[in-house]
C-alpha positions in Angstrom: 0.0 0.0 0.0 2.9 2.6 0.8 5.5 3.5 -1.9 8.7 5.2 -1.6 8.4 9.0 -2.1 10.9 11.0 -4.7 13.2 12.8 -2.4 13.4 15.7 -5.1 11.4 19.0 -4.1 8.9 19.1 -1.0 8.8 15.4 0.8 6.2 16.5 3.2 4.0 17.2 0.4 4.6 14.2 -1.8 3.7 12.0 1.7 -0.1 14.4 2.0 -0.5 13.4 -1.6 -0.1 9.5 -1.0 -1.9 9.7 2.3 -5.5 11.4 0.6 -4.6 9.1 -2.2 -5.0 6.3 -0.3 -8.1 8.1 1.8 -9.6 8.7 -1.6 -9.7 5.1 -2.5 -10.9 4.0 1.0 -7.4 1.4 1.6 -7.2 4.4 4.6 -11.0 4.2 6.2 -11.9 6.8 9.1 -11.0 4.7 12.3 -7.8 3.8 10.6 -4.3 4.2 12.5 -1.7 4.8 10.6 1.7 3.5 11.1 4.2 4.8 13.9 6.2 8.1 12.8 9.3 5.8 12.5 7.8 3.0 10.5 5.8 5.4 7.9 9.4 7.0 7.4 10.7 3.8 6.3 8.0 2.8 4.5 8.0 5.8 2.3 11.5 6.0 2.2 11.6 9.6 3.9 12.8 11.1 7.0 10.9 11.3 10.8 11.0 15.4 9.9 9.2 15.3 6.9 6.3 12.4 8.0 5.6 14.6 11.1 5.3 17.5 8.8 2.9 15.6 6.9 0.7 14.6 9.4 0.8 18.5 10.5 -0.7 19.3 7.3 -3.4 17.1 7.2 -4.1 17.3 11.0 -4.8 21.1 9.9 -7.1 20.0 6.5 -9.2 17.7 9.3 -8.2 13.9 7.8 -5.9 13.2 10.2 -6.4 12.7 14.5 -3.2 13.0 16.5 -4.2 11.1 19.8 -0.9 11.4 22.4 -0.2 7.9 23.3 -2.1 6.4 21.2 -1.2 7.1 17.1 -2.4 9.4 14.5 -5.4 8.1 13.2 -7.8 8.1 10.2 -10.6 11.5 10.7 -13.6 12.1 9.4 -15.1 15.6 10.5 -18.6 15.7 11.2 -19.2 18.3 9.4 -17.5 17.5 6.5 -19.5 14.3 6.6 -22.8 16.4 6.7 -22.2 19.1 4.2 -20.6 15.6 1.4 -23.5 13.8 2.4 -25.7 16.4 1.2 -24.2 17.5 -1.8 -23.6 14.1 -3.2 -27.7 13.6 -2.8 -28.1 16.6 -5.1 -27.9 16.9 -8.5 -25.3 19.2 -8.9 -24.5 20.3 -12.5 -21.1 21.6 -13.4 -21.8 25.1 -13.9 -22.7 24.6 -9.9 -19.4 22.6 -9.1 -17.4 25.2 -11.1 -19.4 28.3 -9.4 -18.6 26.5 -6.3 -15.0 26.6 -7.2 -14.9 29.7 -8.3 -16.6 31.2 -4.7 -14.4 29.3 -2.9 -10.9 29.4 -4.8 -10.4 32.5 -6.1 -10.7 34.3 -2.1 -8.9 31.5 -1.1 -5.6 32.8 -3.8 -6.2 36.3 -2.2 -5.6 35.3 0.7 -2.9 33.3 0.3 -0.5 35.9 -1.7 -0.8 37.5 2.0 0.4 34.9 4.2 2.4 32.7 1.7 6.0 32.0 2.5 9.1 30.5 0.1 8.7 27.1 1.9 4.8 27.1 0.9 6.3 28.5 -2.9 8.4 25.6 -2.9 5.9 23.3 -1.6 3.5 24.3 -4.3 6.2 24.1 -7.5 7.0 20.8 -6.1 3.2 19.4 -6.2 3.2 20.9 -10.2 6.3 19.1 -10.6 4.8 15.6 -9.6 1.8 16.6 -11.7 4.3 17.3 -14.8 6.0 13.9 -13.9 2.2 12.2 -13.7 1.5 13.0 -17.1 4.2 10.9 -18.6 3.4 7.7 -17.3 2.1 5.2 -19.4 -1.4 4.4 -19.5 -1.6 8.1 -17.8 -3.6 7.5 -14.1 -6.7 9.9 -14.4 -7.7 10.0 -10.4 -3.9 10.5 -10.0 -3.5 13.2 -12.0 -6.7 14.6 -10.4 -5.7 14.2 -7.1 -2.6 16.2 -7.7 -4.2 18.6 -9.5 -6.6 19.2 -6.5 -3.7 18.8 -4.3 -2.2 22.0 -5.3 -5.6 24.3 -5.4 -6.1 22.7 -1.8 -2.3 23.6 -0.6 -3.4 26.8 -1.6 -6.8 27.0 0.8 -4.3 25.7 3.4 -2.2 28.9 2.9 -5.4 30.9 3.4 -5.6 29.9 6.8 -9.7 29.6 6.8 -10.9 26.1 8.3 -14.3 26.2 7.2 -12.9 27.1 3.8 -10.5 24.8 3.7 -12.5 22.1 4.4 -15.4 23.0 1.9 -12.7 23.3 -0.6 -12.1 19.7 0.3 -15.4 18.2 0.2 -15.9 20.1 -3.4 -12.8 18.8 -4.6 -13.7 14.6 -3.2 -17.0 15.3 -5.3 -15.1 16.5 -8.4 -12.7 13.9 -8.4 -14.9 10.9 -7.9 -18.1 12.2 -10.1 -15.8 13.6 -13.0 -13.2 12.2 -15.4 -10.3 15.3 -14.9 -10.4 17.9 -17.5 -6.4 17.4 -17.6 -6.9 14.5 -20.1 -8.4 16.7 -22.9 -5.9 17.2 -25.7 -4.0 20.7 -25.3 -5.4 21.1 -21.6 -2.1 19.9 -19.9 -0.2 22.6 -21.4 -3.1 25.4 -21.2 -3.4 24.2 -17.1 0.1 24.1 -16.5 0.5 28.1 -17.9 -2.4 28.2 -15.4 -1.0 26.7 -12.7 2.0 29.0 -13.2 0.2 32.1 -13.6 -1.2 31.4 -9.9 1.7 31.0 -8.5 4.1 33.4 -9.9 1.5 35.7 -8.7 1.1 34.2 -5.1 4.7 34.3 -5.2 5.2 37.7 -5.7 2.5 38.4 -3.5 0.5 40.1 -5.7 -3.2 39.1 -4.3 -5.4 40.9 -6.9 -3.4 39.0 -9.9 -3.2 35.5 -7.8 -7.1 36.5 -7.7 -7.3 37.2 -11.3 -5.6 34.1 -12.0 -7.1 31.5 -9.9 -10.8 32.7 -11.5 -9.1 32.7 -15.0 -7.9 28.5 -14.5 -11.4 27.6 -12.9 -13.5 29.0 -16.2 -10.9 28.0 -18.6 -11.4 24.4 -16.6 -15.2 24.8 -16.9 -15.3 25.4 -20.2 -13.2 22.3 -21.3 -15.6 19.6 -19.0 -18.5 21.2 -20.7 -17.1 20.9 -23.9 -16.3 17.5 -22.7 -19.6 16.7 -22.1 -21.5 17.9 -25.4 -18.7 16.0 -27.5 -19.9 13.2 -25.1 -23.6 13.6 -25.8 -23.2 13.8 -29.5 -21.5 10.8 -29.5 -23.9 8.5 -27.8 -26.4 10.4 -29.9 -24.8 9.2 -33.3 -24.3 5.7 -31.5 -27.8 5.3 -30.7 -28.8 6.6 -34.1 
């Protein structure tokens, strides 16, 4: 179930990304303990530093329970529960989802060009670096790629340093990735979402809150756009299949 981590860029990082992998396809259950500090290190092939980090991080996002004594274990907030439970019993379109995204994202860069530091920089490059590297596996992984790709707009609500944001962000972001096929697949998107990407974080970066604004609403329309493309090219087809 564990893999070695790439020591290249931000370890801590690489380690959250495994751990909400795993989340996401339920080998890591609410309830769950996860290994001791020292055995998770070896297990990923990282240091003590960078696994404590790690559970820092998603001890703030609410998926991890730090109980002294006793382990780091497997959490499900309540409501987070309440408010996925809800929206995954309503038909939400994708002009919703993306609204959604677009309420909740493009504050969330704001704030973020404000508090950001050159650790959180690096942190963030390094997630668009595994998401680069992603792409060139063979057959590509789609809920991988997605998961990355969510990774990095969810490092960003971290930055923002707003709970209840951050963990609406999430529950928005476990609906897209397990109800949609990522948008990253569509030919020419990789390179249109990676200028993106790049755009939003030159400008958190530099600090620059009104562009990392700009930016972030720019990606989420341009992202909207391709699924519904998606979709009618989807529809025609099973149109002239059933005709």
């Amino acid at each position: 179930m564990w893999k070695s981590v790439n020591e290249a860029g931000s370890v801590a990082q690489r380690i959250v990304a495994q751990i909400e992998q795993l989340l996401e396809s339920k080998e890591l259950k609410a309830g769950d303990r996860l290994p001791t500090e020292r055995d998770l290190a070896q297990l990923v092939g990282a240091s003590r530093p960078s696994v404590r980090e790690a559970v820092r991080i998603l001890q703030a996002r609410g998926r991890l329970e730090v109980k002294h004594g006793l382990g780091v274990f497997v959490l499900e907030p309540a409501p987070s529960t309440d408010l996925g439970a809800a929206l995954r019993n309503t038909d939400l379109d994708v002009d919703e989802l993306f609204s959604m995204r677009e309420v909740l994202e493009v504050p969330a860069a704001r704030w973020a060009a404000d508090r950001i530091t050159p650790e959180q920089v690096a942190q963030l490059r390094a997630v668009l670096d595994d998401l680069d590297a992603a792409f060139d596996t063979d057959p590509a992984d789609f809920r991988q790629l997605a998961t990355l790709d969510a990774t990095f707009h969810l490092t960003i609500a971290d930055i923002a340093d707003n709970r209840f944001l951050r963990q609406t962000s999430h529950v928005l972001h476990d609906i897209l990735i397990s109800g949609m096929k990522t948008t990253l697949l569509i030919p020419g998107r990789r390179e249109k979402s990676r200028d993106q990407h790049d755009r939003i974080l030159g400008a958190l970066e530099a600090n620059d809150a009104a562009a990392a604004a700009r930016a972030a609403r720019t990606h989420i329309r341009s992202a909207q756009r391709a699924a519904l493309d998606r979709l009618a090219a989807e529809s025609d087809s099973a149109a002239d299949a059933a005709g």
